[in-house]
Structures are given as structure tokens and as C-alpha cells.
Steps between C-alpha positions, in 0.01 A plus 500: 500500500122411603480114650222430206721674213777327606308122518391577156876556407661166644193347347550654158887407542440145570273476203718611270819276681258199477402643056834630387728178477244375311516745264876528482604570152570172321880383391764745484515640136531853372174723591216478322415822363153460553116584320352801410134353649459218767191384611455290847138374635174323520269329251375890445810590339520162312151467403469228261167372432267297618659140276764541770338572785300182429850319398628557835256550779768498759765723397685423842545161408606572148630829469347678183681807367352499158405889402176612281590647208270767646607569790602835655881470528452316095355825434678745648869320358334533161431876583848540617680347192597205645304176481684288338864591569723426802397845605157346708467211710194407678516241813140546611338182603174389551427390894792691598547734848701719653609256750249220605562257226429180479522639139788729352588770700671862450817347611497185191434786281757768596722178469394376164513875339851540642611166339344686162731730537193734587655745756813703386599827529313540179177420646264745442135433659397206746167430525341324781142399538462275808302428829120345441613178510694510835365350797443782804348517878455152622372244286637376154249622263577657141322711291423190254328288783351836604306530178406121442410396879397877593348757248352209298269345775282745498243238702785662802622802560852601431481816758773647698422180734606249211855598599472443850322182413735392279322487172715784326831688493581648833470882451556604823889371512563740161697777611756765299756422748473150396475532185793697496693273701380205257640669180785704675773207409353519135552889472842480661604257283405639167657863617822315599547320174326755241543855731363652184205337460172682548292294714107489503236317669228428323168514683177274374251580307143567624285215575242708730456841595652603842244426766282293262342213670414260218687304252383381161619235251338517126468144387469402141406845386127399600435528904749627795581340874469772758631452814316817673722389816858567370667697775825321549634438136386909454714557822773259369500734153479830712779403746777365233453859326519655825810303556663515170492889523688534843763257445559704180569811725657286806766382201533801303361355201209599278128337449320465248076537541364275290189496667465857425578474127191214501285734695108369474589147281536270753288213593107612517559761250317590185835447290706305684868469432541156709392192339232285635460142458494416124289837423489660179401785635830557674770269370407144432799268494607769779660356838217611737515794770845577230552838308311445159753642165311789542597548874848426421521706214415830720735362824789499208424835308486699853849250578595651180515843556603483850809329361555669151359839630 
């Protein structure tokens, strides 16, 4: 075996040694036999609206895991047949990462769903949408001070150099091989608990074209901030898709493009399908830079018929 395959290996082994008692199912009763639909991830998943964004401006501190009623995986269970019943559980949380906390991470919520009685050998599709709000490369921004302390100060530029200057999201550290060995424990976990499950992970919607340079944020439906300097958050968005897909294929497990189902609605766009900041044009008590009902409604129809179909 290769020196480098191998490091990436014992490094993928000690992640999931340092994850898995953690998750460790909890008490000793009878096994659960688990959901049709379970849903694991960030505030893009959860998606409530702005009230609760507002509510709780640090969801780290105070963990908020409060869904829209909206919201893609809302959508999609209703699709299914299922909201409503013990068939669906969602554990998507806002602020929550893969593995960088200090908020909720994949681990608390692979733990939580398996106290739920979510994974079983009657599981039938885990969904997992998860990464933008991890920390990469070598400083400790997220994607939230990114887009307040970055892509709004449009007085500076938010470049490629904002990473290196540590003023946004470190793109450069975001790898496949990374992300893969961030999420591997996750993925192991559900297939050793629910081997029947169907696991997908679910990419992000557009926000900017690929290779787009500038960012915009509608605000009150009357005026937009444009930040013609946006390289790093666009290389942030490009590399977490670019990411998502090959641990998908490193793991065996399928992806799902949402950013190709929102094709030419993102941020900038003449109909955009991500709110801005209280705009009527796009959503207005939408959580900015967030899927809008509309957004969500297509993520869950094309969920739909991957699932159903």
C-alpha cells in the first residue's frame, strides 16, 4: 500500500476510534427497527426562518434544531407519505458541522437519531447534508463569519487573499480526502446499524455560478450589497461540492446535486431561489443566503423522485 494511502487510512481509523464510542448505541434494549426517512445536517436542511435566526444568533452556544415548515427534508417527508408519523425524523440543526463544532456535530446527531430509535434494519433512506459550517486549512473561520466579516464589507475585498489573511473560511485546506475522512465515522456508523439504508449526501444549493467573482445580497426588496470581490466564499461553495461528490464515490454512497437542480437562481440572479435580507422579492421573513420555499420545494421534488422513482 502507497505511504500517502496508507497515512490517510490510520488517519481515517483514528477518527472514527476517537467518533464511534460516542456514538455507541444507547442502553441495551431490543433493536430499534428504525425510520423510513432520516435527515442529518446544517441550518440548510433545517431552515427555519429568519424569527429564529434572530432568536438565537449563536447557535453554538444554544443549539437550535427547530425545522421550517418549509424546508426541503419537510417537503420531501410530505412527498414521501410520511410527515407526521414515526416513519420521518429530522435532526438537522442550525450552526451544525461535520466535525468542527463548537456547535452540534454529525456525531450528537447520529447519537440523538439512534436514541429515536432512527436506525434499524428497517431504515430505509439517510440523508445527510453537512460541511459549510466546518472549519478547514488553518485558521478558525466559518461560513457565517465569512459572510458577515467578509462578503459584506464590500469597502474590502473578500478575494482568494481574504483566506490567507484570515478574513474568511480557509478554502485551500478543503479537500475530498478530508472530507471523506471527516464523515467516514458517520457513514460507517449508519451502514453498521441500518445496512439497509440508502444513504445520500446532499450537496448545497447554488449561491453563485462556478467561477463567478461577485456576490450579491437583495436587501428589503428595494437596493442590493455587491461585493464585486467575493472569491473565497465562491471558492468555499465550489470546493464543499467538489468535496461532497468524491467522498460520495470514496464511500460508495450516492450524491445528490442540488446545485444543479437550482441551476441559474442563486444569488445575483434574475429569480433567485435564496433569500436575501428581508426582500420581498425573494423571501422576506427568509433566513438570508438560505433556500427560499421555492428553492426547497424543487431540492425536495428532484429528492422525491430519486427516492420514490
Amino acid at each position: 500500500m502507497p505511504k500517502t494511502l496508507r497515512r490517510r487510512c490510520l488517519t481515517a481509523a483514528a477518527l472514527a476510534a476517537a467518533l464511534l464510542p460516542a456514538l455507541a448505541p444507547v442502553g441495551s434494549a431490543a433493536p430499534a427497527p428504525g425510520k423510513s426517512l432520516v435527515v442529518l445536517g446544517d441550518s440548510f436542511s433545517a431552515n427555519g426562518d429568519i424569527t429564529a435566526a434572530l432568536e438565537n444568533s449563536d447557535p453554538a452556544a444554544t443549539p437550535d434544531c427547530s425545522h421550517g415548515p418549509t424546508s426541503w427534508p419537510t417537503q420531501l417527508a410530505q412527498r414521501l407519505g410520511v410527515w407526521g408519523t414515526t416513519e420521518f425524523a429530522d435532526f438537522s440543526c442550525r450552526g451544525a458541522s461535520l466535525v468542527s463544532g463548537p456547535g452540534l456535530t454529525l456525531a450528537h446527531q447520529a447519537r440523538k437519531a439512534d436514541a429515536e430509535g432512527a436506525f434499524g434494519a428497517g431504515t430505509g433512506t439517510v440523508l445527510i447534508q453537512s460541511g459549510l459550517n466546518d472549519t478547514w486549512g488553518t485558521n478558525s473561520m466559518r461560513l457565517r463569519q465569512t459572510l458577515v466579516d467578509c462578503v459584506l464589507q464590500i469597502h474590502l475585498s473578500c478575494g482568494p487573499e481574504a483566506a490567507a489573511e484570515g478574513r474568511a473560511t480557509d478554502w485551500r485546506g478543503i479537500s475530498g480526502e478530508l472530507y471523506t475522512e471527516r464523515i467516514r465515522p458517520i457513514v460507517q456508523y449508519v451502514r453498521y446499524y441500518a445496512p439497509k439504508a440508502r444513504i445520500i449526501l446532499v450537496g448545497y444549493p447554488e449561491l453563485a455560478r462556478p467561477g463567478q467573482q461577485h456576490l450579491c445580497v437583495d436587501v428589503f426588496g428595494i437596493g442590493s450589497i455587491v461585493q464585486l470581490r467575493a472569491g473565497s466564499a465562491i471558492e468555499l461553495f465550489d470546493r464543499i461540492d467538489a468535496a461532497q461528490r468524491t467522498a460520495a464515490e470514496l464511500l460508495g454512497v450516492e450524491f445528490f446535486d442540488a446545485r444543479a437542480e437550482t441551476a441559474g437562481h442563486g444569488l445575483c440572479s434574475a429569480q433567485p431561489w435564496v433569500a436575501g435580507l428581508l426582500d420581498p422579492r425573494s423571501e422576506l421573513l427568509g433566513t438570508p443566503l438560505h433556500p427560499t420555499v421555492h428553492g426547497d420545494r424543487v431540492v425536495a421534488a428532484a429528492l422525491h423522485r430519486r427516492i420514490a422513482g
